[in-house]
N, C-alpha and C positions, 0 to 999 in steps of 0.2 A: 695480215694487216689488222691492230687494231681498230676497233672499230670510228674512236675518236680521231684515226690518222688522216682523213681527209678535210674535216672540220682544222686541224693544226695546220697543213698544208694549204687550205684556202685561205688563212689568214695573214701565214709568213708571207705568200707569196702575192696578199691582197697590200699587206704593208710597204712592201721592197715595191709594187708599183708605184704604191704612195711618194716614195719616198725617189724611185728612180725621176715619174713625172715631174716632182719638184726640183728637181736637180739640174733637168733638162727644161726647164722654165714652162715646160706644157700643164700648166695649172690647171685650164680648161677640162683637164682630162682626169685630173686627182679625187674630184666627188665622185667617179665609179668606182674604184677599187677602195677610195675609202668607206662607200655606203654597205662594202661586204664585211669588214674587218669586224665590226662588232656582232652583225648578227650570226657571224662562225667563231669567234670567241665567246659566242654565250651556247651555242650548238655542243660547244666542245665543254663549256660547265655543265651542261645539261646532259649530257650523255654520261660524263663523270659522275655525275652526280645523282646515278641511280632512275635516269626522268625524270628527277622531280626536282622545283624549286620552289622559295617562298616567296611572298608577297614583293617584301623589300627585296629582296636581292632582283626581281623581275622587274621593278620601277629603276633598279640601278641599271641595268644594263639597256632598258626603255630610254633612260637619260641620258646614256653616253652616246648612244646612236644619234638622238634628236641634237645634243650638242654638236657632234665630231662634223652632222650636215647641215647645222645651221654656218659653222663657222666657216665652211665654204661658198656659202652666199652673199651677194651684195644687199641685201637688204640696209636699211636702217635700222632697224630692232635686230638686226643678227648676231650682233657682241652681246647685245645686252640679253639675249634669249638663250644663245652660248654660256654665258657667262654664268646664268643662272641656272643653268641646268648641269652643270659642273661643282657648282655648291654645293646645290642639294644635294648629291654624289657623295662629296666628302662630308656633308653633314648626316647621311646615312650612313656611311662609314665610321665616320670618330666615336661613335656608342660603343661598334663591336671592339674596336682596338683598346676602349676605353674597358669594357668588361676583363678582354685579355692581361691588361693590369691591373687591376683590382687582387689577380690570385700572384699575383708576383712576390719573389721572396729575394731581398736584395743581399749581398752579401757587403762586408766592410770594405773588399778592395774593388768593389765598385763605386764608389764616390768621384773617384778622379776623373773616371770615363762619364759619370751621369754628368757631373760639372760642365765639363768640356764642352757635352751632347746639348744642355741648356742654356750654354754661355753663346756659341756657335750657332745656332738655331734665331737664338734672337737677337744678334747681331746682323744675321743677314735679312730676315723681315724687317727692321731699322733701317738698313742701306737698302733695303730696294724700296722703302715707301720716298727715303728724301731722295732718289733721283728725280730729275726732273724731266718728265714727260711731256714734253712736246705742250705744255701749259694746260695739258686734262687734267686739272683739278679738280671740274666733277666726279670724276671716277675715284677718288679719293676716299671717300667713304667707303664705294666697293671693294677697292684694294685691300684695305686697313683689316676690316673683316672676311673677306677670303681670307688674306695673307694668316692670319692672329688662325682662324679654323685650320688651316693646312700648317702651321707651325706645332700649333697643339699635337694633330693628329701624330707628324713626324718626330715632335717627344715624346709623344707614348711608345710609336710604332717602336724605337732607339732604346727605348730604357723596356722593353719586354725582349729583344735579342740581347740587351746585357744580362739581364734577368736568367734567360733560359733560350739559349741559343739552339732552333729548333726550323725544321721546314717552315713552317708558316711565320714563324716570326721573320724569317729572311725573305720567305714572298713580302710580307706585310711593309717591310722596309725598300725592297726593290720597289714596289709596288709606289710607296709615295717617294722615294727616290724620282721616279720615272716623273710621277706627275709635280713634282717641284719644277725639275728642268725644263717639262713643259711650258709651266706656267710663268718662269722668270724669261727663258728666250721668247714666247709667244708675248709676253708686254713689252718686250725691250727688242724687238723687232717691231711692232704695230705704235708703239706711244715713244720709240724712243732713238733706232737709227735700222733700216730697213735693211741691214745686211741678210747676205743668202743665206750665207753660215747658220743665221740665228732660225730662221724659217726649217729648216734640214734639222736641227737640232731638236726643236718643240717639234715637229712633228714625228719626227721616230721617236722621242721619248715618251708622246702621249701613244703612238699608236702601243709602243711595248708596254706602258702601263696597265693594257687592257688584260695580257697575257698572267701578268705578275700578280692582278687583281683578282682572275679566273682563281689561279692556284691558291692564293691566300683563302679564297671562297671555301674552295676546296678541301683543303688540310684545316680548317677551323669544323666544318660540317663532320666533316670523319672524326676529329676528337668529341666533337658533341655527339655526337650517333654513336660511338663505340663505348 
């Protein structure tokens, strides 16, 4: 047994509780299995990754913990404590994805696909800011600016697998793949129509985001190290 194998296996099977207790409406019981999911996908970068980690990648993985247990509280400040520590995430993230294009070399019969990739992209941050939520207007601001950083990140992440289609650029796109779908069914479940579908959906798509995120971690460190 690999050494990383029971860090992989506390996590699959911290998620699938996640994700069975929501299923079966026991909510009450989804903050324990989700309070393990992050600190055994960062055991399992961490073991990957020789023991060692840096600065930022150790505040990213500090923030997704403190996000994934704030959003299971009733607090009053817990969206908004959530919310921000989810940013910061992705605004820690968009520099590396943003470095990984900077070396990109396009070719001519990629145009049509980048098109698509930029037309596609910001049409659906359009139609998700003019839905109308439940009259949270204040959050509007919030939205605009999440959405506009998590849009960026997902054209870069899109035009570096057209670029050079590679392990890490396919984590790197899984990866905000996952945390899109989070983020569009967890508003449009909470601001917009409370179906179960939508709650089942963001929440296996954030918990596999974490996975997706590990590996991109991953496969970027080894190309810079080697």
């Amino acid at each position: 047994m690999k050494i990383d194998t029971p860090a992989l296996i506390t996590y699959f099977a911290a998620a699938l509780l996640c994700v069975l207790f929501g299923c079966l409406g026991m909510n009450d019981w989804v903050i324990f299995p989700k309070a393990v999911v992050v600190p055994s996908i960062f055991y399992y970068y961490y073991v990957n990754n020789n023991y060692t980690i840096s600065f930022d990648k150790a505040i990213i993985f500090l923030l997704a913990f403190t996000g994934d247990v704030y959003s299971m509280m009733e607090y009053e400040t817990s969206f908004l404590v959530s919310f921000g520590c989810f940013m910061l995430i992705y605004l820690m993230i968009l520099p590396q994805v943003a470095k990984d294009f900077m070396t990109n070399k396009f070719r001519k019969g990629d145009a049509l696909p980048i098109l698509i990739v930029l037309v596609f992209i910001t049409y659906l941050l359009i139609t998700m800011l003019r839905l109308d939520f439940k009259n949270e207007q204040r959050f509007f601001q919030l939205f605009l600016i999440y959405g506009i950083i998590l849009a960026v990140m997902g054209k870069l992440a899109i035009l570096n697998y057209i670029a050079k289609g590679s392990r890490k650029t396919i984590s790197c796109v899984l990866m905000w793949t996952c945390f899109l779908l989070s983020d569009i069914f967890y508003v449009l479940y909470h601001f917009y129509v409370a179906f179960w579908m939508f709650e089942i959906i963001y929440v296996s798509a954030q918990l596999l985001s974490y996975f997706f995120m590990a590996r991109y971690f991953l496969r970027r460190d080894q190309l810079i190290n080697s």
